[in-house]
mmCIF file of the N, C-alpha and C atoms, coordinates in Angstrom:
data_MODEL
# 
_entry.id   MODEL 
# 
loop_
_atom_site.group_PDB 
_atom_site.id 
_atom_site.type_symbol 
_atom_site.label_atom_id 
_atom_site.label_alt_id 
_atom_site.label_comp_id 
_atom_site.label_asym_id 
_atom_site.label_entity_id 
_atom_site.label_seq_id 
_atom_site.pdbx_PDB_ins_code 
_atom_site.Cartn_x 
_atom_site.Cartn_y 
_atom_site.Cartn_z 
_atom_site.occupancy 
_atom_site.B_iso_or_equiv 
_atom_site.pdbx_formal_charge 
_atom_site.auth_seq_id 
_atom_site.auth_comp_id 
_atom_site.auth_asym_id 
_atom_site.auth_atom_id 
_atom_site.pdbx_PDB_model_num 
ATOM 1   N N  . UNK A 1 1  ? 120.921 0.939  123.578 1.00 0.00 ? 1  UNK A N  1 
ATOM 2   C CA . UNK A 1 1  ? 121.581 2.133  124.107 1.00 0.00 ? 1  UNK A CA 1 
ATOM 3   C C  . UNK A 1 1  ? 122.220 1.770  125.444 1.00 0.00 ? 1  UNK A C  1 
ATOM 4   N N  . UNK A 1 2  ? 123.091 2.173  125.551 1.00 0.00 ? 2  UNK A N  1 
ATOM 5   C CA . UNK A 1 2  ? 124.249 2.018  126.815 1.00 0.00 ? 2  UNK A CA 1 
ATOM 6   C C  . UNK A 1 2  ? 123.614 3.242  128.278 1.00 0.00 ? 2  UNK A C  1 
ATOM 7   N N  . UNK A 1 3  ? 123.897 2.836  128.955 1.00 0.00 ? 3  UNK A N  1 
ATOM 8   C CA . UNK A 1 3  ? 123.751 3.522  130.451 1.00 0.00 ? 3  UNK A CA 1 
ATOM 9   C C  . UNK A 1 3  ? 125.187 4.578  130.802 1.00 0.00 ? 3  UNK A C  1 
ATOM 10  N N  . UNK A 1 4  ? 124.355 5.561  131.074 1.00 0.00 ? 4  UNK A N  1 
ATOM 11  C CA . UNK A 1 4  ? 125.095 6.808  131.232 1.00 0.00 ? 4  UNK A CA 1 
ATOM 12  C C  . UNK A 1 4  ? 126.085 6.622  131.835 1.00 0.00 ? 4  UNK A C  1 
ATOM 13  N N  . UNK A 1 5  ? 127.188 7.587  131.440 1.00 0.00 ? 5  UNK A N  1 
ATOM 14  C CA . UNK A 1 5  ? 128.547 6.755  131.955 1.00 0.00 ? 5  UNK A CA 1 
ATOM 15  C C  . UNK A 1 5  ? 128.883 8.335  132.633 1.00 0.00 ? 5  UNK A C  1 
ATOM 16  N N  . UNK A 1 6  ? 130.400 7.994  133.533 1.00 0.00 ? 6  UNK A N  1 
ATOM 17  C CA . UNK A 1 6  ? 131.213 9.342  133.828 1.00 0.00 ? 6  UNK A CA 1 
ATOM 18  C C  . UNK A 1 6  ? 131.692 10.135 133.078 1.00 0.00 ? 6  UNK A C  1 
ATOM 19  N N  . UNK A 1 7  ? 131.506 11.780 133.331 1.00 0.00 ? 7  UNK A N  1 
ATOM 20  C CA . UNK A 1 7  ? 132.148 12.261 131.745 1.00 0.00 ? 7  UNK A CA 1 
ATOM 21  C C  . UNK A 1 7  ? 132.955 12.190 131.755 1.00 0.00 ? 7  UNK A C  1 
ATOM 22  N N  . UNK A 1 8  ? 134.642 11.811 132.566 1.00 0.00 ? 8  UNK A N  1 
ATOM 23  C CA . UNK A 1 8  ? 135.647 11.335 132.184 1.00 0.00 ? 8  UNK A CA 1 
ATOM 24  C C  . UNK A 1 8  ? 135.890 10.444 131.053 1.00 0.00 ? 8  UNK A C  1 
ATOM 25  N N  . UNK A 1 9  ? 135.174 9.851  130.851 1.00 0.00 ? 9  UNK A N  1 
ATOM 26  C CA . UNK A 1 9  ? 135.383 8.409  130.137 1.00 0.00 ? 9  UNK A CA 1 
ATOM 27  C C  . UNK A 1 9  ? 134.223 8.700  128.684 1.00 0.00 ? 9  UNK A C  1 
ATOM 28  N N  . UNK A 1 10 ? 133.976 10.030 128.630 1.00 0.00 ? 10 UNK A N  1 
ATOM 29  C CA . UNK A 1 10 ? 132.868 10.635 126.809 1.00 0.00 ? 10 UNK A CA 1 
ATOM 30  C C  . UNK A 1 10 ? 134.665 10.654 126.050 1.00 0.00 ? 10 UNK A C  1 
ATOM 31  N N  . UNK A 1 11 ? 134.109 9.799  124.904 1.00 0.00 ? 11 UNK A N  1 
ATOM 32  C CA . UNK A 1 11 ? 135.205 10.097 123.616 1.00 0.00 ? 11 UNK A CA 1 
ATOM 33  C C  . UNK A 1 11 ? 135.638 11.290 123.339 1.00 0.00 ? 11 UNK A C  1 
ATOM 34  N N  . UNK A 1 12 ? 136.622 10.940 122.685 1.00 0.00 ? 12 UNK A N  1 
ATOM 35  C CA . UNK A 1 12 ? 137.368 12.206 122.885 1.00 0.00 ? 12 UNK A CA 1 
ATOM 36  C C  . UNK A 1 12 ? 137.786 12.825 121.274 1.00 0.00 ? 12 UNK A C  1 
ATOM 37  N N  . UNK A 1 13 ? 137.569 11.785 120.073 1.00 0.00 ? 13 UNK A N  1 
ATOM 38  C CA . UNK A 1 13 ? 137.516 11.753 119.136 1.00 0.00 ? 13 UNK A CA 1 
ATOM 39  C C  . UNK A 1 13 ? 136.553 11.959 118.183 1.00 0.00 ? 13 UNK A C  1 
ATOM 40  N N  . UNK A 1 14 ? 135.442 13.207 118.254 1.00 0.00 ? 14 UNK A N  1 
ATOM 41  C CA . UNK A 1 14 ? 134.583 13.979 117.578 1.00 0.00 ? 14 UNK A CA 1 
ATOM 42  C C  . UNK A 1 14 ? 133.766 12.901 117.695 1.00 0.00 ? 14 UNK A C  1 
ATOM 43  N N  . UNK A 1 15 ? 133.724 11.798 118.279 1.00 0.00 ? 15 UNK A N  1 
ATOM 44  C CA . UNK A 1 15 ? 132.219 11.465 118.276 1.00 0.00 ? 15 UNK A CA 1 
ATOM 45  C C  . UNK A 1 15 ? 130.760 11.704 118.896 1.00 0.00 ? 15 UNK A C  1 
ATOM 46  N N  . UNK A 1 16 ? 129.642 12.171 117.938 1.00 0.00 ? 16 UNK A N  1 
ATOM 47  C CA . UNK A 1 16 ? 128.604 12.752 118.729 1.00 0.00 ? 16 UNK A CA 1 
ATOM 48  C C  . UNK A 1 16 ? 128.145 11.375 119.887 1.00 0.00 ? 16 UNK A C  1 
ATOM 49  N N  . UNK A 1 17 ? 127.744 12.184 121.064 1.00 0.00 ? 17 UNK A N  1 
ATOM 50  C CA . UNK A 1 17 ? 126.643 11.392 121.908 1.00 0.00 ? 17 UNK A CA 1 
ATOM 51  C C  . UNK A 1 17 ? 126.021 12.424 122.765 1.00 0.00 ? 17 UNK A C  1 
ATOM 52  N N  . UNK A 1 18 ? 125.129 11.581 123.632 1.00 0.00 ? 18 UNK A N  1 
ATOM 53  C CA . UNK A 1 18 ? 124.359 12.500 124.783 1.00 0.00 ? 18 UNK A CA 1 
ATOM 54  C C  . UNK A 1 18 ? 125.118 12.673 125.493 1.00 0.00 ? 18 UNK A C  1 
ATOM 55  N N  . UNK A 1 19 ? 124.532 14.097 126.075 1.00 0.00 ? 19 UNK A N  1 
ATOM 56  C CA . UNK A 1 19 ? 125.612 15.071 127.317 1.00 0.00 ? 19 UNK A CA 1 
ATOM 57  C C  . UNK A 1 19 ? 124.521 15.103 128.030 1.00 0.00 ? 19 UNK A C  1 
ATOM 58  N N  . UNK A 1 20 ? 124.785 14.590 129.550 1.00 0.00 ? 20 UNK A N  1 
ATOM 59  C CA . UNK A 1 20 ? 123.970 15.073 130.452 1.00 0.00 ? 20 UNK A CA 1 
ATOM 60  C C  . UNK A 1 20 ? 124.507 16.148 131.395 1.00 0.00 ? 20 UNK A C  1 
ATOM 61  N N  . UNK A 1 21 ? 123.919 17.839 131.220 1.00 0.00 ? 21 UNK A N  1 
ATOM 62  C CA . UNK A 1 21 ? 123.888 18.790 132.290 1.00 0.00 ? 21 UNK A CA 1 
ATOM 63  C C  . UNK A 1 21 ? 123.295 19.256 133.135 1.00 0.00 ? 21 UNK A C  1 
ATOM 64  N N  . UNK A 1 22 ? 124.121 19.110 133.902 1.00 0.00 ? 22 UNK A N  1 
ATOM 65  C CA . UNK A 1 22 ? 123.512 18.674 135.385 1.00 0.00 ? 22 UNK A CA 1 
ATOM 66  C C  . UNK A 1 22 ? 123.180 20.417 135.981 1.00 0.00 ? 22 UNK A C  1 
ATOM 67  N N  . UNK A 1 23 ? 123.821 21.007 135.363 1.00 0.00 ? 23 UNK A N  1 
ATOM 68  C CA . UNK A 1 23 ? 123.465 22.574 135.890 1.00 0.00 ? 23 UNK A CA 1 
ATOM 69  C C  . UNK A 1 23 ? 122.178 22.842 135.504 1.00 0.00 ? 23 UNK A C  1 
ATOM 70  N N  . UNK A 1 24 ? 121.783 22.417 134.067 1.00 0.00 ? 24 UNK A N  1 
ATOM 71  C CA . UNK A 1 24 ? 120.345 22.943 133.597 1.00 0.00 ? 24 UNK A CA 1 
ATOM 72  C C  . UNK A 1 24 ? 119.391 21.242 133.679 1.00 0.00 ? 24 UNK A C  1 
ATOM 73  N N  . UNK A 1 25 ? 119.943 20.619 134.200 1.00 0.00 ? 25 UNK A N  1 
ATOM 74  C CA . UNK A 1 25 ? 118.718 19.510 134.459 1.00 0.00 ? 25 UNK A CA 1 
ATOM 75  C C  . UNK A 1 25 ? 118.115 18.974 132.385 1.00 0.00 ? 25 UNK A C  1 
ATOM 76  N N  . UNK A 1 26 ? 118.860 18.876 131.632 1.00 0.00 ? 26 UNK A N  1 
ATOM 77  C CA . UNK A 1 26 ? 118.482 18.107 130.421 1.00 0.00 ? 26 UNK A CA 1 
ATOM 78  C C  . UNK A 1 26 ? 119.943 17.461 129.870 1.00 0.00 ? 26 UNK A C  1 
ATOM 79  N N  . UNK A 1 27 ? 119.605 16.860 128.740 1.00 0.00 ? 27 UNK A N  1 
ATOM 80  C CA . UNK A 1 27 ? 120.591 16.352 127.780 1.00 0.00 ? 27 UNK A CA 1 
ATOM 81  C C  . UNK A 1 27 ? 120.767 17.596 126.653 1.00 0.00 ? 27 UNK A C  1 
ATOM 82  N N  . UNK A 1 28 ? 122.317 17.032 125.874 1.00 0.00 ? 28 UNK A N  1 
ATOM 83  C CA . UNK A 1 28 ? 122.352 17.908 124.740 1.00 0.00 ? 28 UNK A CA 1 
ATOM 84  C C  . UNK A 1 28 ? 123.116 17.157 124.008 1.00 0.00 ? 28 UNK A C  1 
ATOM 85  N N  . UNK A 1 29 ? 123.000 16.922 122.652 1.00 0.00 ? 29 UNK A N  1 
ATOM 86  C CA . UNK A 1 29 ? 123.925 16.655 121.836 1.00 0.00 ? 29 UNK A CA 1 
ATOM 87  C C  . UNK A 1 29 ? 125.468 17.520 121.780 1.00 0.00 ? 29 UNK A C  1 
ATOM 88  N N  . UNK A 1 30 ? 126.607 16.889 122.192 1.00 0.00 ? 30 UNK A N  1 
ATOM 89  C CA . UNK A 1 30 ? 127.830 17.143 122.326 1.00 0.00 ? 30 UNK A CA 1 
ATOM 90  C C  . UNK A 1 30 ? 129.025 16.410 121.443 1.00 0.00 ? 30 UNK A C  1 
ATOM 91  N N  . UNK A 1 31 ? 129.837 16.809 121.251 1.00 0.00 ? 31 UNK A N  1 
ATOM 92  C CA . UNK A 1 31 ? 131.176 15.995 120.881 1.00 0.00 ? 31 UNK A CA 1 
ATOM 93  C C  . UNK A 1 31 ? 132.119 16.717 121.652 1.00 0.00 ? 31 UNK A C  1 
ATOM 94  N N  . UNK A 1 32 ? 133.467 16.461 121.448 1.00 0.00 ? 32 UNK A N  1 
ATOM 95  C CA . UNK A 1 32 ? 134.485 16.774 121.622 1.00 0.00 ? 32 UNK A CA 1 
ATOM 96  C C  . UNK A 1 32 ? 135.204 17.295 120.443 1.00 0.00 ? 32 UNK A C  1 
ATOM 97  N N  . UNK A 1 33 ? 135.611 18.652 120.341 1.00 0.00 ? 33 UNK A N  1 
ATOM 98  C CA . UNK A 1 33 ? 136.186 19.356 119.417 1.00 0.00 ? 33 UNK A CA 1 
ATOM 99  C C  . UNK A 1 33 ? 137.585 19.910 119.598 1.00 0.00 ? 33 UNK A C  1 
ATOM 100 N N  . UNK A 1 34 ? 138.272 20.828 118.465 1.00 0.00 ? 34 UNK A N  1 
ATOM 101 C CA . UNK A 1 34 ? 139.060 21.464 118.678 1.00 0.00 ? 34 UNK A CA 1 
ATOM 102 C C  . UNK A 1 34 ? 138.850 22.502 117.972 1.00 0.00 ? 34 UNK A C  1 
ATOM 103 N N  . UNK A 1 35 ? 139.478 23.962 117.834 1.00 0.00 ? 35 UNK A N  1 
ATOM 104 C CA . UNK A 1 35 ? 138.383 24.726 117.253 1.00 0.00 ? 35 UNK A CA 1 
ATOM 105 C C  . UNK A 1 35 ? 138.619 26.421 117.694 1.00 0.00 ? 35 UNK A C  1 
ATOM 106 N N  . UNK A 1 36 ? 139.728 27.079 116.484 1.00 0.00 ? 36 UNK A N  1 
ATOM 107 C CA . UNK A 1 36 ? 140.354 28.410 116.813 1.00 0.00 ? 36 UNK A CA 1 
ATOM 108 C C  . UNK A 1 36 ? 140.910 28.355 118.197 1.00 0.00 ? 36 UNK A C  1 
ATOM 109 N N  . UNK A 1 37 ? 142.021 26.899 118.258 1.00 0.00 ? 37 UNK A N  1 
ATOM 110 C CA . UNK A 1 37 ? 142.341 27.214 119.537 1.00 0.00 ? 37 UNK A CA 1 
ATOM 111 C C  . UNK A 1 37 ? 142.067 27.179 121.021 1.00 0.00 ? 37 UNK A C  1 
ATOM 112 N N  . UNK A 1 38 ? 141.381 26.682 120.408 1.00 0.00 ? 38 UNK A N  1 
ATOM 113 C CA . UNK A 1 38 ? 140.061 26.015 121.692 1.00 0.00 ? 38 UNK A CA 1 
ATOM 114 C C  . UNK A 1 38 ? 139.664 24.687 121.739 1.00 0.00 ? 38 UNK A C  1 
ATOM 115 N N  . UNK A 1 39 ? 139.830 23.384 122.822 1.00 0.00 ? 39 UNK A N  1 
ATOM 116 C CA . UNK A 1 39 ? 139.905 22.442 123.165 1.00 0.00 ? 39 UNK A CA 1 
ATOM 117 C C  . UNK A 1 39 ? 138.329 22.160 124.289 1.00 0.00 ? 39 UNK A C  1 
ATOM 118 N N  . UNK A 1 40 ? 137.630 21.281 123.637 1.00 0.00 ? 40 UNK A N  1 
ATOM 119 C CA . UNK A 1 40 ? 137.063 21.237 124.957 1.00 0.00 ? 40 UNK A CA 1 
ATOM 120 C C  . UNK A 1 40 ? 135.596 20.384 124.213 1.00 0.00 ? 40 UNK A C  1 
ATOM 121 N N  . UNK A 1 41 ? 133.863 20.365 125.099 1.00 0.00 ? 41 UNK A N  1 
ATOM 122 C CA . UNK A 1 41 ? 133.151 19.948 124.409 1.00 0.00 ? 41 UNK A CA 1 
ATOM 123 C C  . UNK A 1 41 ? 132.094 20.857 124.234 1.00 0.00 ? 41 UNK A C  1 
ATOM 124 N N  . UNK A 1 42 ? 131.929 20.260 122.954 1.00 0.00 ? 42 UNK A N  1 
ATOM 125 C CA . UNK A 1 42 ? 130.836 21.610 122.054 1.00 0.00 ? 42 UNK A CA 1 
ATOM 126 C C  . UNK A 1 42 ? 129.822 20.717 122.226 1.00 0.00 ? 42 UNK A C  1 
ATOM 127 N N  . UNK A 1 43 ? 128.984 21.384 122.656 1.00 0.00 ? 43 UNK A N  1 
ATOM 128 C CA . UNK A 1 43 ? 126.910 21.621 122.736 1.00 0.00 ? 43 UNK A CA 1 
ATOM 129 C C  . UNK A 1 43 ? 126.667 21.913 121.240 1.00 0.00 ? 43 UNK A C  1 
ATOM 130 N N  . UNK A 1 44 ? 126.202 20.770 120.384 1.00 0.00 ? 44 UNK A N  1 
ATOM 131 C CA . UNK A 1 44 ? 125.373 21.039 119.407 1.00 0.00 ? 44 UNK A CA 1 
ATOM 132 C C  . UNK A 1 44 ? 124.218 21.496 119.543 1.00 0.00 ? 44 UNK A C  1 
ATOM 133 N N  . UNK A 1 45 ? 123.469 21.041 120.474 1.00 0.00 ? 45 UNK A N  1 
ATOM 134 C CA . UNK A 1 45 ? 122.206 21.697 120.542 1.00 0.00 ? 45 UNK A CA 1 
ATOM 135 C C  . UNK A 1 45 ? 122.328 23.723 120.743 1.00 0.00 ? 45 UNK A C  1 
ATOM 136 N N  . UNK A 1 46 ? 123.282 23.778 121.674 1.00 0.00 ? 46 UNK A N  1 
ATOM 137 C CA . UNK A 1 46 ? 123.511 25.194 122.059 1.00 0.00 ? 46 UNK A CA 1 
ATOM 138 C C  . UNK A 1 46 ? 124.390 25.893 120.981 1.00 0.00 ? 46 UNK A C  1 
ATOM 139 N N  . UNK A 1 47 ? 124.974 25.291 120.121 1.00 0.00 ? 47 UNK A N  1 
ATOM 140 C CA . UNK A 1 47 ? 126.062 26.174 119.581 1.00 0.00 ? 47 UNK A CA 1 
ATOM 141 C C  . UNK A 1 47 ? 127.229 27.053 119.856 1.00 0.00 ? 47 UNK A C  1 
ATOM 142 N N  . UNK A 1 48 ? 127.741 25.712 121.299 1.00 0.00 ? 48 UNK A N  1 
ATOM 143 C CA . UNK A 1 48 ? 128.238 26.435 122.018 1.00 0.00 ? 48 UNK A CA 1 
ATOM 144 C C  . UNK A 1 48 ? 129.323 25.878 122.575 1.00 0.00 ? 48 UNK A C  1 
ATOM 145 N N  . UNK A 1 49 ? 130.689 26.193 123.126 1.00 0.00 ? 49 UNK A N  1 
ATOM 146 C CA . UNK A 1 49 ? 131.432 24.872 123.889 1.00 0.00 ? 49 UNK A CA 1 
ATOM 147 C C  . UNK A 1 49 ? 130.853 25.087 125.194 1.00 0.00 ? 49 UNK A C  1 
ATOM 148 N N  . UNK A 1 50 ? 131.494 24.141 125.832 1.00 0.00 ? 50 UNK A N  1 
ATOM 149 C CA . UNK A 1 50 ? 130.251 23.711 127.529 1.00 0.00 ? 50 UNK A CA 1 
ATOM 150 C C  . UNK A 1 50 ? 131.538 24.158 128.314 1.00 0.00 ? 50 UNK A C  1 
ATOM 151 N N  . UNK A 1 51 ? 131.754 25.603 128.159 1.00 0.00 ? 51 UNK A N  1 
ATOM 152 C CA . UNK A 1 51 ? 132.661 26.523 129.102 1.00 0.00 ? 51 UNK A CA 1 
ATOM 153 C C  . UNK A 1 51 ? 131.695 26.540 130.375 1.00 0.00 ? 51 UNK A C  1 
ATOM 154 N N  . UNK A 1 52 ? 130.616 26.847 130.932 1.00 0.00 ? 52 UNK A N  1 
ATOM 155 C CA . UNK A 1 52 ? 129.812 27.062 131.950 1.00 0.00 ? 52 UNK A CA 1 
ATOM 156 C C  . UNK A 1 52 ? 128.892 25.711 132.290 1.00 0.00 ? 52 UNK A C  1 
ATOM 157 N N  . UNK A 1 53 ? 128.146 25.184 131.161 1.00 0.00 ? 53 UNK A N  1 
ATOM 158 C CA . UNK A 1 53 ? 127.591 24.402 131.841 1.00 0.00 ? 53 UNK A CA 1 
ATOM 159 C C  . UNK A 1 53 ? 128.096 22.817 131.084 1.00 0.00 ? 53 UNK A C  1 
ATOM 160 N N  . UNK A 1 54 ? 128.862 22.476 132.165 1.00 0.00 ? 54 UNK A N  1 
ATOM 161 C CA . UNK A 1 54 ? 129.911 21.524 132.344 1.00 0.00 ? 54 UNK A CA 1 
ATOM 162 C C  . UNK A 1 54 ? 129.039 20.268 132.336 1.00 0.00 ? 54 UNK A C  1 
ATOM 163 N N  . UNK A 1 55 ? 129.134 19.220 131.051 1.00 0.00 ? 55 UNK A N  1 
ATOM 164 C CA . UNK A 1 55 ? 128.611 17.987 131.255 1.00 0.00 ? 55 UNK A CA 1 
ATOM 165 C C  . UNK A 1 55 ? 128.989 17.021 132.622 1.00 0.00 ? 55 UNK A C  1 
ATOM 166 N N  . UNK A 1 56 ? 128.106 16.562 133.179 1.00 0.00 ? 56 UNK A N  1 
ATOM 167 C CA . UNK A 1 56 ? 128.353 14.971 134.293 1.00 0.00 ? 56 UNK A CA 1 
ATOM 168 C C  . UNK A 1 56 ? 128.441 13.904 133.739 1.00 0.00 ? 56 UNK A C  1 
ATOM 169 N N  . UNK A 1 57 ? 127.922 13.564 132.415 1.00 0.00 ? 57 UNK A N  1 
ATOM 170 C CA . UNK A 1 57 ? 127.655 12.443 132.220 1.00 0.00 ? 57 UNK A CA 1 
ATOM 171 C C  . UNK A 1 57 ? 127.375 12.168 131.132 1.00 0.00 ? 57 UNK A C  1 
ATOM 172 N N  . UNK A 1 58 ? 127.701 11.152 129.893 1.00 0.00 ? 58 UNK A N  1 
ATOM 173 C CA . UNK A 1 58 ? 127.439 10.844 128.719 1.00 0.00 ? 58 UNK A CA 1 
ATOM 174 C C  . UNK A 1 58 ? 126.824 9.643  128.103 1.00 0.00 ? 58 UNK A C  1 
ATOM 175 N N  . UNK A 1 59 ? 126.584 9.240  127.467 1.00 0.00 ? 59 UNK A N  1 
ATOM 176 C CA . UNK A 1 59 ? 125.800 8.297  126.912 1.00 0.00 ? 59 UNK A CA 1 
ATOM 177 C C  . UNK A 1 59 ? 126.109 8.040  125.373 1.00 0.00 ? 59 UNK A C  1 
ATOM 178 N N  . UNK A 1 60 ? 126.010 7.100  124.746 1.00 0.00 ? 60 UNK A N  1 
ATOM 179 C CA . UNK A 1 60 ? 125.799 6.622  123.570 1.00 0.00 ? 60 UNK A CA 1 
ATOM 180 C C  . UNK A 1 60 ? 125.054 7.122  122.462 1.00 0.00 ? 60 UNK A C  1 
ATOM 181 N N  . UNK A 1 61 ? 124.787 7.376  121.488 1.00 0.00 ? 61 UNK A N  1 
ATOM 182 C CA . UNK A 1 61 ? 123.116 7.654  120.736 1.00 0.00 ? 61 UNK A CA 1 
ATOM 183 C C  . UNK A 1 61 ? 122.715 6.409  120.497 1.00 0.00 ? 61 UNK A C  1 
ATOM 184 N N  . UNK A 1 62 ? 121.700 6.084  120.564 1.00 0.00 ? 62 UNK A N  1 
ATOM 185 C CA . UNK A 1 62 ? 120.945 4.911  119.971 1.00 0.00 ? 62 UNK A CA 1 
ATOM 186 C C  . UNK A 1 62 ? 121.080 4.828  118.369 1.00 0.00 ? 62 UNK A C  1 
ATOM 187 N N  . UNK A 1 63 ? 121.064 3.689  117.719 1.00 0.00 ? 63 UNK A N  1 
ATOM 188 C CA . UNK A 1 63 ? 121.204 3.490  116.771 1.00 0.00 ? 63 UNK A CA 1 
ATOM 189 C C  . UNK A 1 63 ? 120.053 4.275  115.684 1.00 0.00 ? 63 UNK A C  1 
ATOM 190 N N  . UNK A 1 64 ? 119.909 4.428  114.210 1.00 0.00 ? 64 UNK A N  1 
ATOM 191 C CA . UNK A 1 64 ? 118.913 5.084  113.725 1.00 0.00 ? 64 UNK A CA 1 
ATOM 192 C C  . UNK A 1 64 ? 118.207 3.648  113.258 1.00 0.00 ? 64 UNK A C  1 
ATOM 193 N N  . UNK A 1 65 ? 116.660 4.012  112.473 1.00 0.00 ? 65 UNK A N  1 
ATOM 194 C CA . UNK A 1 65 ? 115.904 3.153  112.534 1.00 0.00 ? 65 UNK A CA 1 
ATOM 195 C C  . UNK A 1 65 ? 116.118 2.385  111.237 1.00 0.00 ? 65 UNK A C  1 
ATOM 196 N N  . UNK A 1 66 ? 115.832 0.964  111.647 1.00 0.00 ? 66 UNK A N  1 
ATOM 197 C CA . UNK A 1 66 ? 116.451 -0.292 110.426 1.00 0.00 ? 66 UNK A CA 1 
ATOM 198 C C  . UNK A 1 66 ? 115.798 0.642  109.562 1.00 0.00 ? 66 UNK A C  1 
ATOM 199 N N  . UNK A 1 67 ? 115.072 1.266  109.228 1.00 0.00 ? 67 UNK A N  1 
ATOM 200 C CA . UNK A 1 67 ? 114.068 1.774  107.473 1.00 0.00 ? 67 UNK A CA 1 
ATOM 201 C C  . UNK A 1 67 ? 114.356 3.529  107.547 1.00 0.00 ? 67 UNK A C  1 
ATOM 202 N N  . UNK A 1 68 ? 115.421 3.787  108.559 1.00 0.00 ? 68 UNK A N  1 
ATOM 203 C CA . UNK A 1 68 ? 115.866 4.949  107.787 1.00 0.00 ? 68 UNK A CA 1 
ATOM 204 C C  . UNK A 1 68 ? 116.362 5.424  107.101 1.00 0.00 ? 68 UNK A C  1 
ATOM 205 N N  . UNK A 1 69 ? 116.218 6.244  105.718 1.00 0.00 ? 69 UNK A N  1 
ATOM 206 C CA . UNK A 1 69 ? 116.798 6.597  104.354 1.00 0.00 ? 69 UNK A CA 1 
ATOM 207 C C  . UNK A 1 69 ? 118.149 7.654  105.203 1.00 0.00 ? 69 UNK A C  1 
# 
């Protein structure tokens, strides 16, 4: 797994990774969407785009496990 980067530089091409928010002090699963018109990054965990609580920082996901089906 890669070291948290600037959120300038989180993909921009629907790929999931970690979102670190810094307003609520955890991570969330995020991508970058588009979506009725709406541009921006969606909180999977929240079900939500991150209109208010604005990622700092992103990260990679770690790979899944060699023996996962």
């Amino acid at each position: 797994m890669s070291d948290w980067q600037p959120i300038e530089t989180a993909p921009k091409d629907g790929t999931r990774v970690l979102f670190w928010l810094a307003d609520e002090g955890f991570p969330c699963l995020a991508s970058w969407r588009k979506w009725d018109g709406y541009e921006g990054f969606f909180l999977w965990d929240m079900g939500d785009f991150a209109d208010h609580n604005l990622p700092s920082h992103w990260m990679a996901l770690p790979h899944p496990p060699e023996d996962a089906r």
